[in-house]
DRENLODO-205951 format. One record per residue (C-alpha): residue number from 1; residue in three letters; x, y, z. Coordinates in nm, 3 decimals, decimal comma. Each point is the difference from the previous one (the first is absolute). Last residue first. Layout:
N
REC tigu kemar east north up
REC NUM ALA X Y Z
...
//
This chain:
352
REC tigu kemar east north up
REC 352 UNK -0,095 1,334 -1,709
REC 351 UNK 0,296 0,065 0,307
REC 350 UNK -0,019 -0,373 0,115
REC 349 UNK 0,062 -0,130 -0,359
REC 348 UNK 0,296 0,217 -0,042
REC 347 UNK 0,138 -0,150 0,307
REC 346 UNK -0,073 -0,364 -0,072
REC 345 UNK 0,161 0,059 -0,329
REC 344 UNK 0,353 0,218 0,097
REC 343 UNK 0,013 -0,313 0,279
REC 342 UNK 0,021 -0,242 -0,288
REC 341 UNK 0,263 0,184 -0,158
REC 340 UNK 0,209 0,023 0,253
REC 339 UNK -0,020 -0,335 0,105
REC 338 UNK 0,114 -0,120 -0,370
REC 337 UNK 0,264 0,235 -0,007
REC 336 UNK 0,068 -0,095 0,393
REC 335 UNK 0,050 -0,343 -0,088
REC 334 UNK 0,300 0,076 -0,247
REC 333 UNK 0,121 -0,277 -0,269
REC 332 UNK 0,250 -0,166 -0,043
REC 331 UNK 0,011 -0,150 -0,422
REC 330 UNK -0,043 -0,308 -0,176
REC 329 UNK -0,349 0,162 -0,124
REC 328 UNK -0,223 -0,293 0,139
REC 327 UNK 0,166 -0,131 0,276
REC 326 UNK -0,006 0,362 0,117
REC 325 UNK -0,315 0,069 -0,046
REC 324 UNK -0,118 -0,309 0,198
REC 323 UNK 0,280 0,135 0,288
REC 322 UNK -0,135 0,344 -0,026
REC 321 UNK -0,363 -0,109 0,041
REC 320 UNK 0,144 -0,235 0,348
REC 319 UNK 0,143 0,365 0,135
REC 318 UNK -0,299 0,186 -0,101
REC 317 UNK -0,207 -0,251 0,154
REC 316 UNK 0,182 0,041 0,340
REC 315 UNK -0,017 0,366 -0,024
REC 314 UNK -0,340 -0,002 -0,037
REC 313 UNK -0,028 -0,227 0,312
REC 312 UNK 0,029 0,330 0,179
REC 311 UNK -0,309 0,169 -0,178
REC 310 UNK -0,233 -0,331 0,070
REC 309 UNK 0,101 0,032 0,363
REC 308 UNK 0,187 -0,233 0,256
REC 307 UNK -0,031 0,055 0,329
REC 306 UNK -0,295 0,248 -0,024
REC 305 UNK 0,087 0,242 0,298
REC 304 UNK -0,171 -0,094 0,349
REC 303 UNK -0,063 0,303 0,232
REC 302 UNK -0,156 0,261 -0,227
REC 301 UNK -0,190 -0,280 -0,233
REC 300 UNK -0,158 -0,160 0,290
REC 299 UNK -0,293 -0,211 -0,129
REC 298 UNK 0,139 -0,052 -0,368
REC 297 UNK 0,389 -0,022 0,129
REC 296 UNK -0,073 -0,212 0,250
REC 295 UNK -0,182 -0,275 -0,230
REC 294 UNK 0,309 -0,025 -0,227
REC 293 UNK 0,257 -0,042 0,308
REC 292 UNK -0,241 -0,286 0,165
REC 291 UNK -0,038 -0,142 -0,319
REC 290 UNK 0,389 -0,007 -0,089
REC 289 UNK 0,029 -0,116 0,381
REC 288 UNK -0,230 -0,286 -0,123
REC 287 UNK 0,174 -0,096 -0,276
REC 286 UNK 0,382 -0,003 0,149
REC 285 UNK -0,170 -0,291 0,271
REC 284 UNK -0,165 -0,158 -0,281
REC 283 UNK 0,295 -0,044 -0,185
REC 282 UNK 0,223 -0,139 0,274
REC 281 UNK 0,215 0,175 0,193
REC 280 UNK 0,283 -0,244 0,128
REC 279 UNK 0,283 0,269 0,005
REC 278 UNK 0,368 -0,083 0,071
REC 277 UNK 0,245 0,284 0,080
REC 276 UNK 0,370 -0,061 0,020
REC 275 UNK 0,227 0,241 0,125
REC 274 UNK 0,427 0,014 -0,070
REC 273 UNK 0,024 -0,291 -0,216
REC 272 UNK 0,392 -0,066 -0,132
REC 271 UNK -0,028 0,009 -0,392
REC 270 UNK 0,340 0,146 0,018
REC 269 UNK -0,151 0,334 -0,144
REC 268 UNK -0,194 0,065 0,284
REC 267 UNK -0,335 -0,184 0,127
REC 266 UNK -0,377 0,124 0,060
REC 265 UNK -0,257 -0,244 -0,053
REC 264 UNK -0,351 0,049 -0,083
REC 263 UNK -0,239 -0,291 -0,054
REC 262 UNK -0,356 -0,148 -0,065
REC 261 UNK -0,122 0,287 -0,318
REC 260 UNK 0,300 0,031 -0,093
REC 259 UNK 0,335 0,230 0,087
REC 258 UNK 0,404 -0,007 -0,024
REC 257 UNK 0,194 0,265 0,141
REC 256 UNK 0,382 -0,018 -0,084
REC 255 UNK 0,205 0,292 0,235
REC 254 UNK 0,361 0,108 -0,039
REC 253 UNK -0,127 0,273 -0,194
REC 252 UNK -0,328 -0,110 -0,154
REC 251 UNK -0,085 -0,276 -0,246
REC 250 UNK -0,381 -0,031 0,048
REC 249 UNK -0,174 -0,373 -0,118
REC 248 UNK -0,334 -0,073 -0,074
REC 247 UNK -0,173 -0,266 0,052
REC 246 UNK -0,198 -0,275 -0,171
REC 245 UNK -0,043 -0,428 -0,051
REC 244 UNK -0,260 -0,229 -0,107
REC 243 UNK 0,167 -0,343 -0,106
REC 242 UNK 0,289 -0,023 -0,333
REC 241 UNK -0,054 0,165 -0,325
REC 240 UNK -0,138 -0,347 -0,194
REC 239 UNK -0,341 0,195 -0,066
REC 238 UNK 0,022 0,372 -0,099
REC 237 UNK -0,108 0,242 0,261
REC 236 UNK 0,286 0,214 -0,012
REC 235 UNK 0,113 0,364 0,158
REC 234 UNK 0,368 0,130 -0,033
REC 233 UNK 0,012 0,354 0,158
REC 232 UNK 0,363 0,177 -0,001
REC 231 UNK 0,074 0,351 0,187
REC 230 UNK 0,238 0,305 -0,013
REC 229 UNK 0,076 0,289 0,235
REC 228 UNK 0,313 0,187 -0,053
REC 227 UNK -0,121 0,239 -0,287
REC 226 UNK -0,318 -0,072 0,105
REC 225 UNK -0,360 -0,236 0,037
REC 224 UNK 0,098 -0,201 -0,337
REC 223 UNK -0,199 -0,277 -0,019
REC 222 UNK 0,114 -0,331 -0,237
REC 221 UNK -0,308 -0,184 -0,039
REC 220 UNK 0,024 -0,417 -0,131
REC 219 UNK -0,292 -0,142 -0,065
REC 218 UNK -0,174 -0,377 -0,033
REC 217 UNK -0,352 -0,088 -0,054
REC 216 UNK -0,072 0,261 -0,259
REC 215 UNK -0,357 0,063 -0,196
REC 214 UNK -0,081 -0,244 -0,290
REC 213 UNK -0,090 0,135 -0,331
REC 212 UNK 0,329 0,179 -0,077
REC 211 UNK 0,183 -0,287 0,104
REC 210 UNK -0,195 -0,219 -0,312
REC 209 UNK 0,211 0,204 -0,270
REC 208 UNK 0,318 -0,032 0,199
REC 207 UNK -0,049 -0,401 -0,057
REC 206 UNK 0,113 -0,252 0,341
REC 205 UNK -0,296 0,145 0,175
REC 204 UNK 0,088 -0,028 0,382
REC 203 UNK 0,011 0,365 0,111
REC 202 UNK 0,254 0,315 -0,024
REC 201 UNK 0,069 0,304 0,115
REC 200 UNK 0,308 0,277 0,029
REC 199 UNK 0,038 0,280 0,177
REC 198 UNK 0,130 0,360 0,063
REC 197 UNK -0,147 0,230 0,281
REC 196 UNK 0,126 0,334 0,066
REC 195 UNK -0,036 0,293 0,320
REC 194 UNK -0,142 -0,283 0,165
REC 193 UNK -0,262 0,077 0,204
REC 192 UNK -0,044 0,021 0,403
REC 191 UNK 0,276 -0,212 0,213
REC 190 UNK -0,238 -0,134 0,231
REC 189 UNK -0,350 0,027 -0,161
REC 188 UNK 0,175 -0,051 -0,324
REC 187 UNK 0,163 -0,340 0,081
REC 186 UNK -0,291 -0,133 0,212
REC 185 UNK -0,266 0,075 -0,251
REC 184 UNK 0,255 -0,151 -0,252
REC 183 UNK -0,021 -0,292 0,275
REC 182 UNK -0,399 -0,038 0,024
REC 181 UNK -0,036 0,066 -0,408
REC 180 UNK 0,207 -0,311 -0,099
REC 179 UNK -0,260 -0,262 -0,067
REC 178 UNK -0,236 0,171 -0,208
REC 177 UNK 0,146 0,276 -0,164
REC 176 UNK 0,370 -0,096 0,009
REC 175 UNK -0,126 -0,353 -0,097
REC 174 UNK -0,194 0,055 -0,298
REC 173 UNK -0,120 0,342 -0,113
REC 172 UNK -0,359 0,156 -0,090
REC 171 UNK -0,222 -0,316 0,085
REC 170 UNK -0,250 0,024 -0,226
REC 169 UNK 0,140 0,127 -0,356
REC 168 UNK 0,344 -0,163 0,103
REC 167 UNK -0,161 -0,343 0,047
REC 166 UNK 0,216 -0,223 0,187
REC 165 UNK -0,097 0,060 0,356
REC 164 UNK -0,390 -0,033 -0,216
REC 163 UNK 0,065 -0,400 0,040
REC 162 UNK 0,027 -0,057 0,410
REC 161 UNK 0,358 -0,045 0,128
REC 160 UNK 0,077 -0,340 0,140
REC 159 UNK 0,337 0,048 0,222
REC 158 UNK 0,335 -0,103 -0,128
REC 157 UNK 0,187 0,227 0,255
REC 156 UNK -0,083 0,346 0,038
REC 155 UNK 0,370 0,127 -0,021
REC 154 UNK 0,030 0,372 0,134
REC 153 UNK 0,378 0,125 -0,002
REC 152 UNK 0,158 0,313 0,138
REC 151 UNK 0,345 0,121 0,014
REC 150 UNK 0,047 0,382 0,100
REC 149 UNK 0,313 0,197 0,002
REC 148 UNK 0,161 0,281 0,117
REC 147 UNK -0,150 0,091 0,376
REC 146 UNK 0,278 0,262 0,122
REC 145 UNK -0,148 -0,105 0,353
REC 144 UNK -0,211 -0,278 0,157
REC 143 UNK -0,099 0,109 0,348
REC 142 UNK -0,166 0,331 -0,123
REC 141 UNK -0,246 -0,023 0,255
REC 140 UNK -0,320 0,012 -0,261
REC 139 UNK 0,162 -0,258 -0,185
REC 138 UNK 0,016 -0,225 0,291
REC 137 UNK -0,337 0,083 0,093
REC 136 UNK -0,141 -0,067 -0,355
REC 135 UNK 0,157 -0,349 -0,020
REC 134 UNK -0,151 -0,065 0,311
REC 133 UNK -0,319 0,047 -0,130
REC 132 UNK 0,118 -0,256 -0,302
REC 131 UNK 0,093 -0,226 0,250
REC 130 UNK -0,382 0,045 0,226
REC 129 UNK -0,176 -0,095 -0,358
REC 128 UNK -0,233 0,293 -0,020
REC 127 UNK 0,098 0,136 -0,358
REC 126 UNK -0,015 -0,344 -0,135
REC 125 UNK -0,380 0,026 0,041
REC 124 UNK -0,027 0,214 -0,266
REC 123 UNK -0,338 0,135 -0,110
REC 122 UNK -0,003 0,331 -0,179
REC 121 UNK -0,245 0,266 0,158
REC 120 UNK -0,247 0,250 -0,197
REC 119 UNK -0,169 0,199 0,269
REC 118 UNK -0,303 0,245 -0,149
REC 117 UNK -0,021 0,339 -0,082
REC 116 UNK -0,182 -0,031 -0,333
REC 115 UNK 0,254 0,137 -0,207
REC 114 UNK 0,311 -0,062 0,185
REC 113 UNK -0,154 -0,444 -0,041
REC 112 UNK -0,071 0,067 -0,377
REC 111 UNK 0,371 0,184 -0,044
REC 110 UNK 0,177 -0,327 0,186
REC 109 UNK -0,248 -0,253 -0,204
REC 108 UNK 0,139 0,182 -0,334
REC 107 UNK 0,363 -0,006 0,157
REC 106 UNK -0,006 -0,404 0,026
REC 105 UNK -0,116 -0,004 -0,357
REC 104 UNK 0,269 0,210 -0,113
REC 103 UNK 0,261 -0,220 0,176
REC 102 UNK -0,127 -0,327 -0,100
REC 101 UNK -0,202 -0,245 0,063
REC 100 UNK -0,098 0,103 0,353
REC 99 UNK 0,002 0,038 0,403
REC 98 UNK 0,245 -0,333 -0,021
REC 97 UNK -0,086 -0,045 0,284
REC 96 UNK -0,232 -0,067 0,194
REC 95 UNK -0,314 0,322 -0,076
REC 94 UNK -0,123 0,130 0,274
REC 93 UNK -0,283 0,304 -0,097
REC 92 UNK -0,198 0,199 0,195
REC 91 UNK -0,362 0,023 -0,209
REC 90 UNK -0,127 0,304 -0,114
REC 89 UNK -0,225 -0,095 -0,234
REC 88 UNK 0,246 0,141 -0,231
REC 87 UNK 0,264 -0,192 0,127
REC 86 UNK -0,231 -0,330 -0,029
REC 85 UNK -0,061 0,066 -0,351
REC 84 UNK 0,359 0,013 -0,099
REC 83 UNK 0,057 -0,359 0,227
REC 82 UNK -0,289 -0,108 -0,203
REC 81 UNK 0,178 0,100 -0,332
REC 80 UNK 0,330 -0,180 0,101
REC 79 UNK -0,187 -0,328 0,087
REC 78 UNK 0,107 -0,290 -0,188
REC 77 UNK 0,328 0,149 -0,178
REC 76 UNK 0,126 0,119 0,350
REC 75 UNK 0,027 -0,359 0,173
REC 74 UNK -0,243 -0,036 0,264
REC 73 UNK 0,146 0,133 0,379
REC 72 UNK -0,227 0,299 0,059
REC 71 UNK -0,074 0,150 0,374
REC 70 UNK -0,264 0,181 -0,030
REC 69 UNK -0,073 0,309 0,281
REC 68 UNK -0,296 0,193 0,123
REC 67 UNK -0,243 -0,191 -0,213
REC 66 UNK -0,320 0,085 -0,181
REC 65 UNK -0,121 -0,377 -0,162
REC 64 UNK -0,234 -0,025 -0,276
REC 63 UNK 0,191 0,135 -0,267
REC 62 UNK 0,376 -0,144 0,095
REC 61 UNK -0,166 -0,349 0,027
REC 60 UNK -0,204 0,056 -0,307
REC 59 UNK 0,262 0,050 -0,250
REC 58 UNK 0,227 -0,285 0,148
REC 57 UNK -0,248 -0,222 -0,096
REC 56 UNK 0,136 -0,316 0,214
REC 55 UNK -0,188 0,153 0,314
REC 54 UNK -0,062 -0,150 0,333
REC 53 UNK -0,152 0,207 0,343
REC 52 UNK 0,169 -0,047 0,356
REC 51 UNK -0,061 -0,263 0,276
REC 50 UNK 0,429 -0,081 0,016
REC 49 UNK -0,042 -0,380 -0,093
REC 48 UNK -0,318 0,019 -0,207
REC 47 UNK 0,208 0,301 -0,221
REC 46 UNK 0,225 -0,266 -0,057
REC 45 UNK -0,137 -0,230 -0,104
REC 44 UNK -0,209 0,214 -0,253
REC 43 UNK 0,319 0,146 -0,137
REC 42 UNK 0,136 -0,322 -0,044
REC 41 UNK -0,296 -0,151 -0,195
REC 40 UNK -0,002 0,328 -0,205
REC 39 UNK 0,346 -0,032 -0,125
REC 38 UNK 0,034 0,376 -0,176
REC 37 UNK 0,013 0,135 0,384
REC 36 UNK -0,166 0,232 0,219
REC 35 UNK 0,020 0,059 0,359
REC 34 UNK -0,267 0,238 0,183
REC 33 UNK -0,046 0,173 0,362
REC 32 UNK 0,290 -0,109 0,179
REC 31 UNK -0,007 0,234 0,323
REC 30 UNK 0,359 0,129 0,068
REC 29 UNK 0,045 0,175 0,352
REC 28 UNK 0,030 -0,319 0,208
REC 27 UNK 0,353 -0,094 -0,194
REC 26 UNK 0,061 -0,403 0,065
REC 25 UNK -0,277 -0,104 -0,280
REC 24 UNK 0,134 0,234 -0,212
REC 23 UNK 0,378 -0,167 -0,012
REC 22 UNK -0,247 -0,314 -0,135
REC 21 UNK -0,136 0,200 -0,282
REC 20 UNK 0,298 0,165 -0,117
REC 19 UNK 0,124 -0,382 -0,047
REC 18 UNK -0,263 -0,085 -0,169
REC 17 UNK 0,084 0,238 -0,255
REC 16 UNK 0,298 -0,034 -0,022
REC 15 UNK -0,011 -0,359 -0,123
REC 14 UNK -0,265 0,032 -0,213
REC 13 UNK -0,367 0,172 0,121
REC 12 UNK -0,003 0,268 -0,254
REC 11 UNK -0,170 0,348 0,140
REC 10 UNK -0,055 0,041 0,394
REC 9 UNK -0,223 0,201 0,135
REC 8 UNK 0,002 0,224 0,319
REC 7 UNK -0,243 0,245 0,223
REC 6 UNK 0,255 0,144 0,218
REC 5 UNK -0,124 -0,041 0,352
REC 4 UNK -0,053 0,285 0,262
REC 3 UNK -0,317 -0,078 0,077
REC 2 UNK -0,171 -0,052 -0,372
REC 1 UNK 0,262 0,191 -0,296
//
């Protein structure tokens, strides 16, 4: 740390990436240090524009830099042993999400980051969209009661999606995974775990032989949170589906909540609109109080909590490895089992 700036570096300079890199630029106690990337043209244009060091060996970067923080937004499968070396250099971790593969890879980083004492923060911008903070303060004043049902659908549109998306070896999952993570975050950090999950997958290949060699672009997750409490997810990002849309929808007692990442609205069960909420965050905007958020919680631990931490997105992943499991045996399955179990791991680890 140099006067009262986190040294910072930045690993994969896609979309994301870049993105961290501008919310930065408007946060005076981050100091870019390094970005690295595979594309070594970009990297070095980039580094020019923010006067900070290049890297495409990913090795190296993480070697010969000693950071307070890095912020990671490559794809797992290109840099999950350098984000393991950077925990035990003792490196604070943001990863965007998703935070992993899958869910036991997910709690390995969570047991590496206990171990050596170090922040280990999931990046979701979604969480700062102003509706989806007013989302919390209406559940937080009980203003929807008797809440018995859920509705919630996440259509990417017919977007280009880069080759590994449908590589299950690399890419862990398909669209739950990849493009669904920000609202299951929102389900679960709202309404905490299902008690069950059910689903069903599929993807484009016509032959059942070639679906087990592509990962899913369309889901549907049945959720059950209680005996009165029940919940539907339909996710797609298969082309012909119809423009970008998502929400989610609360079925309450006289009350119908609906929620995205521009909107809340508040009507009863006439339809008739009793508040309306618009919200014209834009990414950067939710990026940088992410930042802001992640970089408290390293220099003032005891007054800033980590907003969204490696261990709590565990129960996300345990949710999305119950729905793969669960496409797989034909069967609900239980997220706490596989939470359970996980935490039985990282604690048995600790005590060795």
């Amino acid at each position: 740390m140099s006067k009262g700036k986190l040294n910072t570096a930045i690993l994969g300079l896609n979309q994301g990436g870049q993105l961290l890199l501008k919310a930065s630029e408007v946060l005076d106690c981050l100091k870019i240090q390094a970005v690295a990337d595979k594309d070594t043209n970009l990297a070095e244009k980039i580094a020019g524009q923010y006067e900070c060091a290049a890297y495409d060996d990913y090795r190296q970067f993480i070697i010969q830099n000693q950071l307070d923080c890095l912020l990671v937004a490559a794809p797992m499968h290109s840099c999950d042993e350098y984000v393991r070396m950077a925990m035990k250099k003792k490196f604070n971790v943001l990863k965007l999400a998703p935070p992993a593969r899958d869910f036991e890879e997910a709690a390995e980083f969570v047991r590496l980051a206990e171990e050596n004492q170090i922040q280990l923060a999931v990046g979701n911008p979604s969480r700062f969209a102003s509706s989806y903070v007013e989302l919390r303060k209406f559940l937080e004043q009980d203003t929807i009661e008797h809440i018995f049902l859920m509705r919630a659908f996440c259509n990417i549109g017919d977007s280009t999606q880069p080759g590994w998306r449908t590589d299950p070896k690399l890419a862990g999952g398909g669209v739950l995974l990849h493009d669904c993570y920000r609202m299951i975050d929102q389900i679960v950090s709202n309404f905490e775990m299902p008690q069950q999950v059910y689903s069903l997958h599929t993807n484009q290949a016509q032959d059942k032989q070639q679906r087990l060699y592509l990962t899913e672009d369309t889901a549907i997750v049945t959720m059950k949170f209680s005996d009165t409490f029940i919940g539907n997810f339909i996710a797609t990002r298969r082309a012909g589906a119809g423009p970008r849309e998502e929400f989610i929808k609360l079925y309450g007692k006289d009350v119908i909540l609906a929620v995205s990442d521009t909107y809340l609205t508040v009507s009863d069960g006439l339809g008739k609109v009793s508040k309306e909420f618009k919200c014209d965050d834009d990414e950067l905007a939710c990026t940088t109080e992410l930042l802001k958020s992640f970089a408290g919680s390293i220099l003032s631990p005891a007054k800033n909590k980590s907003f969204s931490s490696g261990r709590e997105n565990l129960k996300n992943m345990a949710v999305i490895e119950s729905a793969y499991l669960s496409a797989r045996t034909g069967f609900p399955e239980e997220p706490a089992r596989i939470l359970q179990m996980a935490s039985l791991g990282i604690e048995k680890a600790a005590s060795q």
